[in-house]
N, C-alpha and C positions, 0 to 999 in steps of 0.2 A: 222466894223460898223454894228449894229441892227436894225431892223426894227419889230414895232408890228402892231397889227390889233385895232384899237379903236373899242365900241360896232357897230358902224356901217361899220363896217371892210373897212377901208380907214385906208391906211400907216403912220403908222409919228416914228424916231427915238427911239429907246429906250436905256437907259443908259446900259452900262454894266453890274451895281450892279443890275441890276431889272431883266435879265436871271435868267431863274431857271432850274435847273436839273429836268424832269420830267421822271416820268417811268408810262405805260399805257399799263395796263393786257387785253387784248384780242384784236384783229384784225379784229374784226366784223365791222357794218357801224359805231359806234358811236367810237370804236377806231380809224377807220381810219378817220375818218371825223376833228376827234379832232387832231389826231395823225398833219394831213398836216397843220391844220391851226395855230397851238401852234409852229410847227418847221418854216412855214414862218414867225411868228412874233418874232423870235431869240432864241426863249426856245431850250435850249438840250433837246431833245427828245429822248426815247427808247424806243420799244414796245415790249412788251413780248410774244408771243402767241403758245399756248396749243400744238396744232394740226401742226404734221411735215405740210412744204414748199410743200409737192407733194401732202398733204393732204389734206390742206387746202381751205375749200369749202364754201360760205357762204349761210348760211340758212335759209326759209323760200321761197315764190313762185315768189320772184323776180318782185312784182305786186306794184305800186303807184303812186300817185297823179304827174302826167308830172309835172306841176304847182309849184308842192313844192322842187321837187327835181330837177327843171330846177333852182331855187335859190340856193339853197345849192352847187349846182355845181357850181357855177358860183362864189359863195366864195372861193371852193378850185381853182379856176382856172379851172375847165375843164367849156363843153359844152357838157349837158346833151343829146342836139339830136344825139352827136354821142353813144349812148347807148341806145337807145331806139330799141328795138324787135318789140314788137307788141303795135298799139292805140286802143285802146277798143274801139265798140259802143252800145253794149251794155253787162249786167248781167242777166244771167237768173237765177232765184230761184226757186229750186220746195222742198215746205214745207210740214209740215206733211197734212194729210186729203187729199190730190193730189189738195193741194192750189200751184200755181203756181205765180208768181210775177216776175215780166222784170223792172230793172233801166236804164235809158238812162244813159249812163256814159259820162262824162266830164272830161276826162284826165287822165283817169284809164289806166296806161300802165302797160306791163311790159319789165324789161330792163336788159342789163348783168351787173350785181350786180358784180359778181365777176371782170371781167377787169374793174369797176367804184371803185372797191375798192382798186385794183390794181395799178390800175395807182393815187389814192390818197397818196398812200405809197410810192411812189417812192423819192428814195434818204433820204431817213429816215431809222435810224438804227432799223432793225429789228429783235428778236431772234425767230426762229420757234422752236416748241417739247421743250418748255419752260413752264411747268406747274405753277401757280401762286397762293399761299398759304398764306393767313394770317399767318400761325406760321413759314413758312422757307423763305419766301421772303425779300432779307433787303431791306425792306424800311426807314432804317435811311441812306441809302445812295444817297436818294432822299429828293429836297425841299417838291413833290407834288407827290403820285402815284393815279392812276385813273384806278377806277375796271368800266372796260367795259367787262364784262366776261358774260353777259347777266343775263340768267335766271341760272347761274351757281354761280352767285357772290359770287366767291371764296376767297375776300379779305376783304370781312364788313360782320358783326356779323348776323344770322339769323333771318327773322323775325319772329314772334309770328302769324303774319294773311296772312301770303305766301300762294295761293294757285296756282296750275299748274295741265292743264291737259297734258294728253302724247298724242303724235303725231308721225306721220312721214308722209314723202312723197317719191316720186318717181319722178325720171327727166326720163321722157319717150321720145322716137322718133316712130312717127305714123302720116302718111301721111290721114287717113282716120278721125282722131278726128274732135270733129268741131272746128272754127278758131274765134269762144268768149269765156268770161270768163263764164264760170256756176258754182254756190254752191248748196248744198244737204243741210238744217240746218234738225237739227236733233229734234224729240220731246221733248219738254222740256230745249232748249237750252242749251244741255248736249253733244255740240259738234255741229260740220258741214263737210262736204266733198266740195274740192274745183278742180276745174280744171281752170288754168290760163295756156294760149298759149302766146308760146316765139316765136314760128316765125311757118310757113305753118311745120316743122317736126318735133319740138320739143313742149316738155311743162311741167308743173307742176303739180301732182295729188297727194292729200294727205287729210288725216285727223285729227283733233285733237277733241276726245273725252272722256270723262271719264268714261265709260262704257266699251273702252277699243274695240268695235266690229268695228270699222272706216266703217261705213257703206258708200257703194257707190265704194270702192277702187275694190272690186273681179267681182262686177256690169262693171265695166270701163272695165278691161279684158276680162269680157267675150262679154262684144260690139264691143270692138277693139282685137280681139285679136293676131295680127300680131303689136301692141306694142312692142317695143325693151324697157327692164329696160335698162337705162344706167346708172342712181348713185340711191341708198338707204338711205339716212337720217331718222335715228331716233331722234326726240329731244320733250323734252316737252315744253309745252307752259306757260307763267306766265300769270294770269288772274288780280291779288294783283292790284292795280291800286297804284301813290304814298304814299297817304295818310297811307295805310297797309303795306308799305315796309320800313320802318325807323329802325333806323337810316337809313341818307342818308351820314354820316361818322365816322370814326374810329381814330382816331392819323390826322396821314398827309394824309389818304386814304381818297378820298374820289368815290361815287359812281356817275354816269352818264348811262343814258336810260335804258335798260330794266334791269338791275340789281338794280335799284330802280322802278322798276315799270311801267315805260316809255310806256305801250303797253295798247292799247285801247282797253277793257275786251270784246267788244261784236265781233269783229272779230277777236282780238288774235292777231293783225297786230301790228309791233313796229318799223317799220323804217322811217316812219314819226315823230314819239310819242321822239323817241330816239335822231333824229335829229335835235327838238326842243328844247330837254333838254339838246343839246351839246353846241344852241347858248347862252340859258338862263347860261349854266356853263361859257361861256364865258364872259358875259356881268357884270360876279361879278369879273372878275378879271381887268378891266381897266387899271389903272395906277399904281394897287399893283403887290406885288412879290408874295404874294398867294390871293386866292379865298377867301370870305368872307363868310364862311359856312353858317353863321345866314339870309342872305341875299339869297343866293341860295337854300336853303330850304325853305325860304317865298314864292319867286318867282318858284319854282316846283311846291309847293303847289295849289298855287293859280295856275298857269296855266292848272292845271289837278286835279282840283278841282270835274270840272261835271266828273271826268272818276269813280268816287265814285260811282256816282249814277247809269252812267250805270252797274258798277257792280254789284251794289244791286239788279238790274233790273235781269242780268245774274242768281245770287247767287239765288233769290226768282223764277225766272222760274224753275230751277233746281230743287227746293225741295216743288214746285206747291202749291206756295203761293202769287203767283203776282195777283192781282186783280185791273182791269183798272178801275177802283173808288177812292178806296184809296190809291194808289199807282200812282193817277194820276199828281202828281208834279214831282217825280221821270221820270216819263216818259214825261214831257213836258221839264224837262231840259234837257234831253238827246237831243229831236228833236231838241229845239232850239239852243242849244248848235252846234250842227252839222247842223242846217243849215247855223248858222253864217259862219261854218269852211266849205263848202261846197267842194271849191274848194279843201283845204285841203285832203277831203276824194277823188273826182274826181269822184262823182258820182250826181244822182239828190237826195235830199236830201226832200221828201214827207210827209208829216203829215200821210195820210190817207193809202199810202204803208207802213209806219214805222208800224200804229196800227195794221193792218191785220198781218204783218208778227210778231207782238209782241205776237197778238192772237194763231196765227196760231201754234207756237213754243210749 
């Protein structure tokens, strides 16, 4: 006997004929997230993932909205508080001209990412040092495969308006750092340096810019400099928002968060972004045996509709052509947009912070 998730994920029967063989390229949040909730609703499930078992790390500063991701848990079955590291109270920002700006944060944690991904995989068949290729993967051997491969999206055709800047970070251990979140945003909003703390001796320090100098990371060293490296991550960051990353499928592939764009262009952040796009991939599958692509591409769309505009916001500071006159609907749908989703983001959500720091960039 089977059992599936309805869209508001409550149990009821599912027929035999209505299982599907699924296969799901990458092990990131949105694979596993999808991976647990697709094998408790009776689907065969298999996940494929790149990166050997002992190597496998998950990427990015482990930083987000308690708020959102204490729901999400609570779909797969866990409880989010036992994963939580550090609650934030506040952000600090120091911008360019030695403008300085502090957010009261509202639910900004960060948490161990990797045991929350961990323990969503469990008992679900998994192949690690499993590379995942549109030209060599059979996917006729599946009803459904799902490129969760991130900003790698190794199984759906390239897009034409991809843009990504390169990054890395550093998981350091330093008892002397401070114990909130601070970012560096760069001139021109051509990157930022971030430091997010995991608990009083760990944390996360990185940058993603396109100029390639990650300003702020050799500054951290030499403030602290009895920091321990303890892991190195290189990886680039996808800015594309959905609307630039289409196709969102291929044959039976189809694509889910940030290998279609899933990531919100002005902080680069996609495990919120990603985690929304796994319920919306859910809620087109109901009471069929596949997704209704035409349907989940309305509903992405629309749902990350304003992330366009922040882009534009991004894309036109970059190449210093943003002007707060003409350019002022773009920048009012951003604000309002995020302040609707406030809690979503886990910070305060300001008119007159937003414009300074838009200026100030």
């Amino acid at each position: 006997m089977h059992i599936k998730l309805d869209k508001n994920y409550k149990l009821f029967f599912l027929n035999n004929e209505n299982i599907m063989k699924i296969a799901i390229a990458g092990a990131g949040v949105a694979g596993s997230y999808l991976g647990c909730l697709l094998d408790r609703s009776g689907h065969d499930v298999n996940i494929f993932e790149a990166s050997k078992k002992e190597n496998h790390w998950p990427v990015c500063a482990w930083g987000a909205s308690y708020h959102m991701l204490s729901g999400f848990s609570a779909k797969a079955g866990l409880n989010f508080d036992n994963y939580v590291l550090h609650i934030g109270k506040v952000l600090k920002m120091d911008l360019p001209n030695n403008i300085t700006e502090t957010l009261d944060l509202r639910g900004l944690v960060t948490y161990d990412k990797r045991r929350w991904e961990q323990d969503m995989l469990t008992g679900i068949k998994i192949e690690y040092g499993t590379p995942c290729l549109a030209n060599t993967f059979p996917c006729a051997k599946y009803d459904l495969v799902i490129d969760c491969t991130g900003f790698h999206r190794t199984m759906l055709p390239k897009s034409n308006e991809d843009f990504i800047i390169p990054a890395y970070e550093y998981l350091v251990e330093n008892t002397q750092a401070p114990e909130e979140f601070y970012v560096i945003g760069y001139k021109g909003a051509r990157g930022y340096f971030w430091y997010f703390p995991l608990d009083k001796k760990k944390a996360y320090i990185g940058a993603g810019d396109i100029d390639r100098k990650y300003y702020g990371i050799q500054d951290f060293f030499r403030k602290y400099p009895k920091s321990k490296i303890i892991r190195k991550i290189g990886r680039p960051i996808r800015l594309a928002p959905p609307k630039r990353m289409e196709p969102f499928a291929s044959g039976n592939v189809v694509g889910v968060g940030e290998s279609i764009g899933c990531v919100f262009p002005m902080l680069g952040e996609g495990i919120i972004p990603s985690l929304l796009c796994c319920d919306l991939f859910l809620e087109t599958l109901e009471e069929r045996t596949m997704p209704n692509i035409d349907e989940y591409r309305k509903k992405v769309l629309k749902k990350f509709a304003y992330y366009d505009d922040v882009y534009r916001i991004v894309r036109l500071k970059m190449e210093n052509k943003l002007n707060m006159v003409r350019h002022l609907k773009l920048i009012m749908s951003m604000y309002m947009n995020m302040k609707n989703e406030e809690k979503r983001f886990g910070f305060e959500i300001n008119f007159g912070k937003m414009r300074r720091l838009v200026n100030a960039l």
